[in-house]
N, C-alpha and C positions, 0 to 999 in steps of 0.2 A: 663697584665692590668685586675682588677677586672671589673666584670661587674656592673654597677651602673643605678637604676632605675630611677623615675621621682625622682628630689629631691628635699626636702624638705615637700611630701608629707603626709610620714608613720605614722601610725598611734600608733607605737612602741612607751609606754611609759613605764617608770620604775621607782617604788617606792623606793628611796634607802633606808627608814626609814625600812621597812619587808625584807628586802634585808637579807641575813645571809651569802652570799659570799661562799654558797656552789657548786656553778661553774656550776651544770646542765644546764644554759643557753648558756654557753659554748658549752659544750659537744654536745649540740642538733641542734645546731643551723650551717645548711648547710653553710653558711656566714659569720661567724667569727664577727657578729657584734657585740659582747663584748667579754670584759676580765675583769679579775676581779683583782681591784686595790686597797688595801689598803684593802682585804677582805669584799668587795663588790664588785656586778657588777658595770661594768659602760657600757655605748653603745659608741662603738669607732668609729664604721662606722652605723649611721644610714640609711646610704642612701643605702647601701648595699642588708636592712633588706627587703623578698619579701613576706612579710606579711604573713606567711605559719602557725604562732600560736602555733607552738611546743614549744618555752621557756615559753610562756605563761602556755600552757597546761601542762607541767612538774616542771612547779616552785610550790612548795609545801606551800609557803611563800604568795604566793597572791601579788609578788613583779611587775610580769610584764602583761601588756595589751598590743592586741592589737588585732586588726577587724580579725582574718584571715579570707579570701579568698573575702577579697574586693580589692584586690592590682594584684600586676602583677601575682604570683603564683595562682590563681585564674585565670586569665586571659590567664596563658601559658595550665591549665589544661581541660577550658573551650574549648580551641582552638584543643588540643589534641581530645579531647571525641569526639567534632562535627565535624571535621577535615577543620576549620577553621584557618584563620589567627588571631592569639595570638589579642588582644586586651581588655582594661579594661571596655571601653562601656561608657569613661566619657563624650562623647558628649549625653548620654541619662541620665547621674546620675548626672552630672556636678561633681562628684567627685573631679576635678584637678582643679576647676574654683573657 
């Protein structure tokens, strides 16, 4: 069973007009949340996505957005450094509200 975050909150959007269906968001992306269909991406599992900004950051195209490290990967790495319990902090950002 994949592991699946808050959903329907990600901030993972994708421009398929810049799109060129050269797959690096594939390739980058710990998650598997695209594949590319009809030679573009599409996002198969967004809820997946733990907002980390590597397909962002590697699309060449200016195809894809999104916040990273406002999401859980932010949260799991916050938790690691301080050695706290993982959390995103949305009772102080209302991020989920």
């Amino acid at each position: 069973m994949a592991m699946r975050y808050l959903k329907n909150v990600v901030t993972l959007e994708l421009d398929s007009a810049k799109c060129t269906g050269c797959g690096v968001c594939v390739e980058v992306c710990p998650h598997a949340v695209f594949r590319i269909e009809n030679r573009k991406a599409v996002i198969v599992f967004r809820d997946l996505c733990m907002e980390c900004g590597a397909c962002a950051r590697n699309c060449a195209f200016g195809a894809l957005f999104v916040r990273a490290g406002v999401g859980c990967a932010a949260a799991v790495i916050h938790g690691k450094l301080h050695g706290i319990e993982p959390g995103c902090g949305c009772a102080e950002t209302a991020c989920c509200g």
